[in-house]
DOZAKE-951898 format. One record per residue: residue number from 1; residue in three letters; x, y, z of N, C-alpha, C in turn. Coordinates in pm, 1 decimal. Layout:
BEGIN
R;num;residuo;nxx;nyy;nzz;caxx;cayy;cazz;cxx;cyy;czz
R;NUM;ALA;X;Y;Z;X;Y;Z;X;Y;Z
...
***
This chain:
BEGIN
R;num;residuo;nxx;nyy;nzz;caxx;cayy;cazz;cxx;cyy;czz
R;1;UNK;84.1;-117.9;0.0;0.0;0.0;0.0;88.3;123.9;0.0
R;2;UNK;74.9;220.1;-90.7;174.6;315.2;-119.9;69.0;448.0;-58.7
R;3;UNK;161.9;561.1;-22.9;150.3;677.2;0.7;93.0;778.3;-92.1
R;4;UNK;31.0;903.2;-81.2;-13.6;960.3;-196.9;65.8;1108.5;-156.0
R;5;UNK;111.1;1153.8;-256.6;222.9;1275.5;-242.4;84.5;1429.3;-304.0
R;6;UNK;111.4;1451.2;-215.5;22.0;1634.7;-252.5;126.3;1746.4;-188.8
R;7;UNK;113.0;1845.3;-284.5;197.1;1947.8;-270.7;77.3;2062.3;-255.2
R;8;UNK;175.7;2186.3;-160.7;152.7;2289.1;-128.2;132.8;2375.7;-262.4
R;9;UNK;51.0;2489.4;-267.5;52.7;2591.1;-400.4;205.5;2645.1;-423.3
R;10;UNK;265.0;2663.1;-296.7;403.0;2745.7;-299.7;524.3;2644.6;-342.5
R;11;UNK;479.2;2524.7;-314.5;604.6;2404.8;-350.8;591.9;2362.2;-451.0
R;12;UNK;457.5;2370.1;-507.1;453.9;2344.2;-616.2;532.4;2461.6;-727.0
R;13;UNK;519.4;2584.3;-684.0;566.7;2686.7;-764.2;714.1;2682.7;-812.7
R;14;UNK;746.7;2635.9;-653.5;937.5;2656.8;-698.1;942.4;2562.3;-790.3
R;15;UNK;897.0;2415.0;-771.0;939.7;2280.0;-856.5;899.0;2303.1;-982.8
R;16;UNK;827.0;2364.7;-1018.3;823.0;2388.3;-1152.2;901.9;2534.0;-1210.2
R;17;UNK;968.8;2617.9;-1145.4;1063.1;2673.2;-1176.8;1195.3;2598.0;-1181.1
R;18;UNK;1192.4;2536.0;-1136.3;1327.9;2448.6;-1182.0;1393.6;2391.5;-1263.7
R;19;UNK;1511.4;2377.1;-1322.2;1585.4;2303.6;-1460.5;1475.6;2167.9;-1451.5
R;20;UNK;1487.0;2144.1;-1619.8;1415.9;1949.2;-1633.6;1455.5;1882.9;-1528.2
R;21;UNK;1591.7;1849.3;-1495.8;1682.9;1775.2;-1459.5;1683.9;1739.8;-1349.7
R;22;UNK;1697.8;1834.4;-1262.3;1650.5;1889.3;-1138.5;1536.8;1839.0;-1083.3
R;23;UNK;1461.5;1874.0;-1153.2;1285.4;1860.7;-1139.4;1258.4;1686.0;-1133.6
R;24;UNK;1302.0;1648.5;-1243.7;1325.1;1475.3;-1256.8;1335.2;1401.4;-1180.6
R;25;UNK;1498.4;1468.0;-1130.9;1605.4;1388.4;-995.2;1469.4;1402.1;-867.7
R;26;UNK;1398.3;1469.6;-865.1;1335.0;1566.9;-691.6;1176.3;1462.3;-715.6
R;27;UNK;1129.7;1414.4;-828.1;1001.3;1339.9;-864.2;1060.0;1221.3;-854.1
R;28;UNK;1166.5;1167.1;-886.2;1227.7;1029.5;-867.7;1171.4;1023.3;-720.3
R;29;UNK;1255.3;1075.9;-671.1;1336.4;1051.4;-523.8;1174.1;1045.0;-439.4
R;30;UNK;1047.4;1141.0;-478.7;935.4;1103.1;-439.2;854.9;933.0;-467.4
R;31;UNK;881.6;911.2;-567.1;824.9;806.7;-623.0;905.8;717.7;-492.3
R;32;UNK;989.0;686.4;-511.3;1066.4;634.5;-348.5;1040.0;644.0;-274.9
R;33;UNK;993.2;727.6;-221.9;960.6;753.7;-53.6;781.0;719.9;-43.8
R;34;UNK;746.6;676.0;-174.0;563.4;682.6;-180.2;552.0;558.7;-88.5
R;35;UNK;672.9;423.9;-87.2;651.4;262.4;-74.4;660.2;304.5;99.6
R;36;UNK;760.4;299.1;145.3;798.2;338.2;275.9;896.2;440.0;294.0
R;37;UNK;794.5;585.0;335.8;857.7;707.1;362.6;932.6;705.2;452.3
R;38;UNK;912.6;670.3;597.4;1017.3;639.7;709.4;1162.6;623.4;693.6
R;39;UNK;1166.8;542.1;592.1;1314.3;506.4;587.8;1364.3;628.8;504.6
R;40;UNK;1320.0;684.2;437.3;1392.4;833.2;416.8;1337.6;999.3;480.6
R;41;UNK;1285.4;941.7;575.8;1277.1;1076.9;644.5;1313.1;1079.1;768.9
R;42;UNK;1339.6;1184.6;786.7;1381.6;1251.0;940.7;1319.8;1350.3;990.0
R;43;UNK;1248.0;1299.0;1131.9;1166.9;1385.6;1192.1;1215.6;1530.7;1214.2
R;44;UNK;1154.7;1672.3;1185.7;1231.8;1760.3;1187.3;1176.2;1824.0;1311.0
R;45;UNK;1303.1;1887.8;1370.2;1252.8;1929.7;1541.2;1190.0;2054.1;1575.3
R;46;UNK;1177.5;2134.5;1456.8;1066.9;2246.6;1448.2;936.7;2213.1;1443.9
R;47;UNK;876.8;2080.5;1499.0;727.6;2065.4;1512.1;700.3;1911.4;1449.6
R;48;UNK;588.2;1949.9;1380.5;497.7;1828.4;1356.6;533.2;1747.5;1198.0
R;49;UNK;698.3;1806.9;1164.4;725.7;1807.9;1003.7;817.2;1646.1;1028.7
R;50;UNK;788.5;1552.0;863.9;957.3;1550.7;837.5;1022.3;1629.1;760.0
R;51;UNK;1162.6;1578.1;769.2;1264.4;1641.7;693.6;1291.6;1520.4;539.0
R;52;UNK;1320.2;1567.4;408.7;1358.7;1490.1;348.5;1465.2;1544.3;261.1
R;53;UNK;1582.2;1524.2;253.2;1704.7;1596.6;191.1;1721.9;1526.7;60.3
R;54;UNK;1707.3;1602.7;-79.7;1733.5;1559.3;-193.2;1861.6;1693.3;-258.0
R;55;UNK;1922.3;1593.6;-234.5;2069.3;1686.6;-293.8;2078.4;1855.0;-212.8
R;56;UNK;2068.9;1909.9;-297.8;2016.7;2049.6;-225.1;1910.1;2132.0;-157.9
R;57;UNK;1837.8;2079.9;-182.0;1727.7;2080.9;-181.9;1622.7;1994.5;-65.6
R;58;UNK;1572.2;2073.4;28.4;1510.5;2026.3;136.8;1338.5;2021.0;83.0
R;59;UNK;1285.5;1917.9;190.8;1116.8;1917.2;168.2;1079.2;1908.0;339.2
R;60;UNK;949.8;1965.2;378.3;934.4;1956.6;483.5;799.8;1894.5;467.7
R;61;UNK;761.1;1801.0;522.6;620.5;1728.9;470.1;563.9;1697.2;582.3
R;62;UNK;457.1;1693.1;616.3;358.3;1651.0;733.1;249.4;1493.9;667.5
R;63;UNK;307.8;1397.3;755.3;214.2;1264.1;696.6;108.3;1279.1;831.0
R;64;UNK;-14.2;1253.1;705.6;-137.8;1187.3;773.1;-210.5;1096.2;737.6
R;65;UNK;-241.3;996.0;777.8;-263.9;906.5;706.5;-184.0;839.3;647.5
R;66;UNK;-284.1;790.5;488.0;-132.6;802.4;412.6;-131.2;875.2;310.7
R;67;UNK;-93.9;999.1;328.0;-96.1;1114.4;268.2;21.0;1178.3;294.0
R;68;UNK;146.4;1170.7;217.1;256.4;1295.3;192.7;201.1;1435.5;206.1
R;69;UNK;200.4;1529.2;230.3;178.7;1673.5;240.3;298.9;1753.2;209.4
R;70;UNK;372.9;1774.4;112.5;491.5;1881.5;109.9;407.8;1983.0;123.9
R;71;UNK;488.8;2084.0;251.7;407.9;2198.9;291.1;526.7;2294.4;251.3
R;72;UNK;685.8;2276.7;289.0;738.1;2415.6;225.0;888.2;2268.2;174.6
R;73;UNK;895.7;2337.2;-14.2;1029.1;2272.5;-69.4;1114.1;2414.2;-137.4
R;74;UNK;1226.8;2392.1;-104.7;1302.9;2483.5;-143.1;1462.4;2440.8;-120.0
R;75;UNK;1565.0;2494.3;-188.4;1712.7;2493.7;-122.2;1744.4;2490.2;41.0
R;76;UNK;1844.9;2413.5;61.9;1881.1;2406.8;156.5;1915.6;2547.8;212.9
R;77;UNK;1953.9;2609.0;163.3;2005.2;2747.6;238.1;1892.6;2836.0;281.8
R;78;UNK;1747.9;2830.6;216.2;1643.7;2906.2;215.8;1527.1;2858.4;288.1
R;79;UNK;1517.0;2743.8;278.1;1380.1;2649.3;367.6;1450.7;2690.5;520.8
R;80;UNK;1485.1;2671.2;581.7;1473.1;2689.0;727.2;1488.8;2818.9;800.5
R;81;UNK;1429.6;2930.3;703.6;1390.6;3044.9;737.5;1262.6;3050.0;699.7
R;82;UNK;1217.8;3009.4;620.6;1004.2;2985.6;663.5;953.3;2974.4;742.0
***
């Protein structure tokens, strides 16, 4: 039983500003985490989020259910000032 991935209006915005390539590598790496997310996430200690690190690029997602929620994706240098 797999996970269902929904994105935020704002996460969605950046990911589609992004190179093909980029964009590709960051939808892979979801398709992965749809089977069993746990093993690639890390609870993040600002609250009720995980953390999921794809290259540069951070995702902060809230599971319910089984429902992925990316609520804020962006560069590592820029997500943990939201």
């Amino acid at each position: 039983m797999s996970y269902e991935i929904r994105w935020s209006p704002q996460s969605l915005k950046i990911l589609n500003k992004l190179p093909q390539n980029d964009a590709e590598r960051i939808l892979s790496k979801l398709d992965d985490i749809t089977i069993y997310p746990f093993r690639y996430l890390e609870h993040y200690e600002g609250g009720e989020y995980y953390k999921l690190r794809i290259g540069k690029f951070r995702a902060l997602i809230k599971v319910d259910g089984k429902i992925l929620f990316i609520e804020v994706f962006d560069k590592r240098s820029r997500i943990y000032r939201k």
